[in-house]
BALOBA-1460 file (C-alpha; in Angstrom, 3 decimals):
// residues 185
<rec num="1" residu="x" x="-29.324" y="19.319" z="11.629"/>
<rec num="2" residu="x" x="-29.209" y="16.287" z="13.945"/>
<rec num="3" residu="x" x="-32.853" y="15.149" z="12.463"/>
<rec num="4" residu="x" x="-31.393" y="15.732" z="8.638"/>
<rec num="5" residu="x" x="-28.217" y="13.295" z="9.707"/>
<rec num="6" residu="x" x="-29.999" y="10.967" z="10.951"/>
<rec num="7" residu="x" x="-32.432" y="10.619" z="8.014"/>
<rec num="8" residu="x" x="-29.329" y="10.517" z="5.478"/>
<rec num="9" residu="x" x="-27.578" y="7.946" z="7.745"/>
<rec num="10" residu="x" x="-30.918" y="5.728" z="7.355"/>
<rec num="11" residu="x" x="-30.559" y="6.268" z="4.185"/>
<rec num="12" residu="x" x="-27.396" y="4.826" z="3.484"/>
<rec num="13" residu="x" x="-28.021" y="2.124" z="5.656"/>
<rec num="14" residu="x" x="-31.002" y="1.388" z="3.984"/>
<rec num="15" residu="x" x="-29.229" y="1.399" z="0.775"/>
<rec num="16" residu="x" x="-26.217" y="-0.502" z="1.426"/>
<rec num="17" residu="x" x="-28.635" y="-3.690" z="2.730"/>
<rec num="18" residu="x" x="-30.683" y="-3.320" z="-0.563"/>
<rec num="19" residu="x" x="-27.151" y="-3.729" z="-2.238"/>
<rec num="20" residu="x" x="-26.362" y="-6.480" z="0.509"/>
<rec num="21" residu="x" x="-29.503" y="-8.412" z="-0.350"/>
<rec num="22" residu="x" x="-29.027" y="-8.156" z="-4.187"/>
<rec num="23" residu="x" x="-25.463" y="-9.378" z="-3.732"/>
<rec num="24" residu="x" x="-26.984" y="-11.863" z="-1.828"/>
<rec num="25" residu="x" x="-29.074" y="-12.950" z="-4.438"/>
<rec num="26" residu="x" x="-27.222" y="-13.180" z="-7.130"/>
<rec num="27" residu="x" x="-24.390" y="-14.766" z="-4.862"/>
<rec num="28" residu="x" x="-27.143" y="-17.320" z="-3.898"/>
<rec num="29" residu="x" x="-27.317" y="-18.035" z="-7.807"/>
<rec num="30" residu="x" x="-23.860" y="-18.099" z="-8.640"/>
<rec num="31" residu="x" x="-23.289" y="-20.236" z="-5.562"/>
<rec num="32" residu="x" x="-25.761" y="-22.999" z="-7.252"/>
<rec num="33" residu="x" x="-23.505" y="-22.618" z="-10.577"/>
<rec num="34" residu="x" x="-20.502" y="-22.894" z="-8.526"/>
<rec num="35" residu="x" x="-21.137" y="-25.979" z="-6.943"/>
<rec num="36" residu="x" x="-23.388" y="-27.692" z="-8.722"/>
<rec num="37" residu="x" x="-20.637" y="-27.475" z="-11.657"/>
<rec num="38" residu="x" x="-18.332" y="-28.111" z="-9.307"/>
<rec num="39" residu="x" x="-20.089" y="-31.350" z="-7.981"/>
<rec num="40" residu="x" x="-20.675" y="-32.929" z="-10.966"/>
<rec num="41" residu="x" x="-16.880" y="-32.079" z="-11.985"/>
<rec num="42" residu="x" x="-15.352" y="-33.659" z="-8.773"/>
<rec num="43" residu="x" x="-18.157" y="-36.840" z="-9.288"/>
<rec num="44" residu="x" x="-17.582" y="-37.639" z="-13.033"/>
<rec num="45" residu="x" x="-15.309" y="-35.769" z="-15.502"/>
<rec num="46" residu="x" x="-12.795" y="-34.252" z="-13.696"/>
<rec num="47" residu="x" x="-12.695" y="-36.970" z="-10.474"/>
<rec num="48" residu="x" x="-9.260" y="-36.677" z="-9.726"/>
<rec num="49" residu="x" x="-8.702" y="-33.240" z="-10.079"/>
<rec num="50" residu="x" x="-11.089" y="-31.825" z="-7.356"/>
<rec num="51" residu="x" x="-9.442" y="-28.431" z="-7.152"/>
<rec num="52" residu="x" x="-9.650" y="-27.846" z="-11.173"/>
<rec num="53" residu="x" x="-13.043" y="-28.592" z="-10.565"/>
<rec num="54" residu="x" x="-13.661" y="-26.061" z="-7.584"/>
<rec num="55" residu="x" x="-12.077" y="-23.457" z="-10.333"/>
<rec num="56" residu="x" x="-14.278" y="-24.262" z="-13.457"/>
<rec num="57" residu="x" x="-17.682" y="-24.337" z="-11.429"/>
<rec num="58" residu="x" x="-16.099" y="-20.841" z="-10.001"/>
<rec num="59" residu="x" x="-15.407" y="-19.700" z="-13.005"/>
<rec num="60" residu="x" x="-18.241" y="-19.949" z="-14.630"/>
<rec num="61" residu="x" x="-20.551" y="-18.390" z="-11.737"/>
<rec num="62" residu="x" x="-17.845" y="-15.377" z="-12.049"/>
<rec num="63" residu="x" x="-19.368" y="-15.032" z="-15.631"/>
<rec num="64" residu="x" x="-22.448" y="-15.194" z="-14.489"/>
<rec num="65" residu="x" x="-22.121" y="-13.095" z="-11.226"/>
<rec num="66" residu="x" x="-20.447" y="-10.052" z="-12.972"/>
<rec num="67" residu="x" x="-23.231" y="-9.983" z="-15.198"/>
<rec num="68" residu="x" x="-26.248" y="-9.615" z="-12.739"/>
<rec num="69" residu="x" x="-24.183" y="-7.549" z="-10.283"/>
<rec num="70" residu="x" x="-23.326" y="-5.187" z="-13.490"/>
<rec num="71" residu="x" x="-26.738" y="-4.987" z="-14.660"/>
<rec num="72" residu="x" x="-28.685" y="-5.063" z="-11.339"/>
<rec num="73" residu="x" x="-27.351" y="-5.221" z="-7.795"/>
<rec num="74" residu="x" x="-25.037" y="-1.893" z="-8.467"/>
<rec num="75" residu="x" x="-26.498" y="-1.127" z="-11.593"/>
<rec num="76" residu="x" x="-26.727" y="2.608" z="-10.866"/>
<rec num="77" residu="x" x="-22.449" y="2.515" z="-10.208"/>
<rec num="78" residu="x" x="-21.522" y="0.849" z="-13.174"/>
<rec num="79" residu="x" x="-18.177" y="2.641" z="-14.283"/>
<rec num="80" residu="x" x="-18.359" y="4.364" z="-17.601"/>
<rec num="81" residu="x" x="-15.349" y="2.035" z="-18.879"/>
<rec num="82" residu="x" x="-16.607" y="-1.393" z="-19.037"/>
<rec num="83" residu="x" x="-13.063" y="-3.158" z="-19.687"/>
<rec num="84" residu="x" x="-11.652" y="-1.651" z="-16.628"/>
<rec num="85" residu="x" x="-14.760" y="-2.631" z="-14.622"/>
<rec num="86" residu="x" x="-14.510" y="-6.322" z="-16.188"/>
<rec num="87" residu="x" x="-10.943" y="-6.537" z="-15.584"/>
<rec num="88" residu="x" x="-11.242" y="-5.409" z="-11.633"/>
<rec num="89" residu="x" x="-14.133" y="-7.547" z="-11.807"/>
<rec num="90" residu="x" x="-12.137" y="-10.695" z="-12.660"/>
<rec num="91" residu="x" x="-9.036" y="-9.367" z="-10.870"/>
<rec num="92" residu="x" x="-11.124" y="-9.811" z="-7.686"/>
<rec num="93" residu="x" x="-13.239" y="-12.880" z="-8.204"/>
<rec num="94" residu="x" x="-9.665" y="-14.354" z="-9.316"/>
<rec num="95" residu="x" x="-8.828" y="-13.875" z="-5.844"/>
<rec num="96" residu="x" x="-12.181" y="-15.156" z="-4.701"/>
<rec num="97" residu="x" x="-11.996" y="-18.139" z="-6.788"/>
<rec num="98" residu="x" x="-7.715" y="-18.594" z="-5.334"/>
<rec num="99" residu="x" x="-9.324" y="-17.975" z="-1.538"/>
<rec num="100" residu="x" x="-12.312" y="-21.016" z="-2.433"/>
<rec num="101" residu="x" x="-9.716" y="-23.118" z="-4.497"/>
<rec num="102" residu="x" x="-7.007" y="-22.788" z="-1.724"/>
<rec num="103" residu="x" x="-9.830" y="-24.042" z="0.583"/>
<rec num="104" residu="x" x="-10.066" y="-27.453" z="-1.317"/>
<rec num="105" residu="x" x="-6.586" y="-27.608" z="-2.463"/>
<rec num="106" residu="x" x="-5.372" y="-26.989" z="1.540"/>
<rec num="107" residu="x" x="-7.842" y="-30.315" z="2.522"/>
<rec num="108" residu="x" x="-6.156" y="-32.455" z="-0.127"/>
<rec num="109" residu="x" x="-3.290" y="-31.677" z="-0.417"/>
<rec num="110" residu="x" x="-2.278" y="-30.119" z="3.485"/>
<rec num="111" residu="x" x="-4.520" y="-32.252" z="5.471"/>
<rec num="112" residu="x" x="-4.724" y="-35.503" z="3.516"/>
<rec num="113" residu="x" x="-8.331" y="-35.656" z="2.972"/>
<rec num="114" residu="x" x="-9.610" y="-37.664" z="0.106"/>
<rec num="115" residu="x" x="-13.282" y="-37.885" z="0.718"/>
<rec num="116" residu="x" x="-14.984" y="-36.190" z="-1.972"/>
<rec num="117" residu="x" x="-17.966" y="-34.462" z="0.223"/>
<rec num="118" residu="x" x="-15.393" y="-33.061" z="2.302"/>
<rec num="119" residu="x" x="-13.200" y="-31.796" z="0.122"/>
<rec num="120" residu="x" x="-16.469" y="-30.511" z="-1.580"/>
<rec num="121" residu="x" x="-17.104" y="-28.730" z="2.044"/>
<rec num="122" residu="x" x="-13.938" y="-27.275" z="2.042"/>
<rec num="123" residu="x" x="-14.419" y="-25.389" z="-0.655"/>
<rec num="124" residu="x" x="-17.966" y="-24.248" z="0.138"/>
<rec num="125" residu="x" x="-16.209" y="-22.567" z="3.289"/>
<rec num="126" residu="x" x="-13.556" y="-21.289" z="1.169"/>
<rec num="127" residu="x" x="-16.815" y="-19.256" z="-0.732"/>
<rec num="128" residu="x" x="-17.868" y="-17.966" z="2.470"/>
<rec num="129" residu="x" x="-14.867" y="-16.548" z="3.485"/>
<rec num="130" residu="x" x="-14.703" y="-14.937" z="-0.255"/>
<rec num="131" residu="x" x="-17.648" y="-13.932" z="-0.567"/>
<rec num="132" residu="x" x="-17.410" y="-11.489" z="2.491"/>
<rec num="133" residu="x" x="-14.341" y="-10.495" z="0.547"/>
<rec num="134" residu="x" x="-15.933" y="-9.772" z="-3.006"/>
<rec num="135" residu="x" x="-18.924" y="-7.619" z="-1.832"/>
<rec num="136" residu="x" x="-16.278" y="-5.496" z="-0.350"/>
<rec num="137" residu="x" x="-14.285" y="-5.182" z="-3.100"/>
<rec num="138" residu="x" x="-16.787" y="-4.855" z="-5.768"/>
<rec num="139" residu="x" x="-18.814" y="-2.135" z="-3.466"/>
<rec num="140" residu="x" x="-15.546" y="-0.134" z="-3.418"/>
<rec num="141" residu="x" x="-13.294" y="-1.132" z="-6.251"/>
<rec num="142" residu="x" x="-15.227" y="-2.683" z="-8.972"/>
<rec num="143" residu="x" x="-18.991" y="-0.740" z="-8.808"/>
<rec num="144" residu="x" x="-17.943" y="2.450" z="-7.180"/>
<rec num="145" residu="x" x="-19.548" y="5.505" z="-8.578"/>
<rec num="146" residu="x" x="-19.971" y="7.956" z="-5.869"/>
<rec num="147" residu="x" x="-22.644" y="8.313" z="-3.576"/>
<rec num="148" residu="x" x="-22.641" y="12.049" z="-4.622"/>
<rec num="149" residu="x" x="-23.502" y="10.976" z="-8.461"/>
<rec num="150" residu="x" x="-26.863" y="9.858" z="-6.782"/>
<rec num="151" residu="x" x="-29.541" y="12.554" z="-6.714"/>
<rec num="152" residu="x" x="-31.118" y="11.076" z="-3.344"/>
<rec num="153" residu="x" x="-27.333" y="10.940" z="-1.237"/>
<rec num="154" residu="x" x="-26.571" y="14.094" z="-3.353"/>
<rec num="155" residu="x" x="-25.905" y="16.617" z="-0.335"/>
<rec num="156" residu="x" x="-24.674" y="13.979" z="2.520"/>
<rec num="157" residu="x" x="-21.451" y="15.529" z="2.803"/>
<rec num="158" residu="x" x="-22.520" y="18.705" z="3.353"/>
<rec num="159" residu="x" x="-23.999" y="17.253" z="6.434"/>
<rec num="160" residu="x" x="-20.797" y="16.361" z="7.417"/>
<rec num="161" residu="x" x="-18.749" y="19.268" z="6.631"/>
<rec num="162" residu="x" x="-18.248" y="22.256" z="9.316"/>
<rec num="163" residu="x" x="-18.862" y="25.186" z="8.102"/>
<rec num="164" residu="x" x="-17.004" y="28.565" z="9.193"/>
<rec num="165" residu="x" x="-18.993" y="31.046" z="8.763"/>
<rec num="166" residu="x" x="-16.202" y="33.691" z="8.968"/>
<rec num="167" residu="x" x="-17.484" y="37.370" z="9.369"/>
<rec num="168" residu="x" x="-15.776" y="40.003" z="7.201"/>
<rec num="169" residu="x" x="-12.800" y="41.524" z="9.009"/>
<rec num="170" residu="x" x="-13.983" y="44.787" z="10.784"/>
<rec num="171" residu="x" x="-11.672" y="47.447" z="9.096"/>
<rec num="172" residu="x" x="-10.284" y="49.903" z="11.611"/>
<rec num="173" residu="x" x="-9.582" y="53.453" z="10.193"/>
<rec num="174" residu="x" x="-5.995" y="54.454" z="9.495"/>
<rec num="175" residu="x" x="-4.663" y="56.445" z="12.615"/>
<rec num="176" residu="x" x="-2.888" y="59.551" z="12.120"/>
<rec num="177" residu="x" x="0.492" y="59.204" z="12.919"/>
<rec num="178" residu="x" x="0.602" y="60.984" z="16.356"/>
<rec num="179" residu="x" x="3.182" y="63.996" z="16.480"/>
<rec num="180" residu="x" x="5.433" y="62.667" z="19.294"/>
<rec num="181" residu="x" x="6.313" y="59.928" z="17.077"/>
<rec num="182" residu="x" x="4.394" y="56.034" z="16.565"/>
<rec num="183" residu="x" x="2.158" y="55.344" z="19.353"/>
<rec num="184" residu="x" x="3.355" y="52.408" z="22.066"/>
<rec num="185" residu="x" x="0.470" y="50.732" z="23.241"/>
């Protein structure tokens, strides 16, 4: 039993950092979206509105990031309703995109900073602190068909259930009520 646990455990681990490095990926996309929209923003178009420009470049890679997370890093958990899975989806990154946002509009605004490349920085740590945020969330709320649903993780909680083997009840034969009246043992 111990050798079967341990194989399932490797399993999920192995699993979860395939789904780590996919995120990973894709994050490592949307991250170029993100700020490279958000960079040109905060340098041109939008130049005195840094933060609006943190939340269009993170907008956009939202688009972008539910899209390859839905159709490859947990492509095998999509939920059968797409709406609700969109909506959570933006639900989430809304908070991811508040948590980078907050991260540029906190250096401005809190701190006084007006340099552009740090204000740019201070919303590239805002991502990191998100990001370890979204994979969470979309692991568990977003893209969260069971593990059961998949035919290799199938059995794992049986693994983890105790079983009581309980043994039928040993029936003892009816005793004859004794003559001097009920027994007193």
């Amino acid at each position: 039993m111990l050798s079967a646990l341990a194989d399932r455990i490797r399993g999920l681990a192995s699993l979860f950092w395939r789904e780590v490095a996919k995120f990973g990926a894709v994050g490592g996309v949307a991250f170029v979206i993100d700020n490279g929209l958000t960079y040109y923003l905060m340098h041109g178009p939008m130049s005195d509105s840094e933060a609006k420009a943190r939340f269009v470049g993170a907008s956009v890679a939202t688009i972008f990031s539910w899209i390859a997370n839905r159709l490859w890093t947990f492509r095998h958990r999509r939920q059968d309703n797409v709406l609700r899975e969109f909506l959570m989806f933006i639900l989430i990154n809304g908070i991811g995109i508040g948590i980078s946002t907050g991260f540029t509009a906190l250096a401005k605004y809190g701190l006084g900073i007006t340099d552009k490349n740090m204000l740019f920085f201070a919303g590239v740590f805002g991502i990191l602190v998100a990001t370890v945020v979204r994979f969470f969330a979309y692991r568990f709320l977003v893209f969260n068909k069971e593990l059961d649903q998949e035919p290799e993780f199938s059995h794992d909680h049986e693994l983890l259930e105790i079983h009581h083997h309980q043994k039928e009840p040993v029936s003892t034969p009816e005793r004859e009520p004794s003559p001097d009246g009920p027994s007193q043992s």
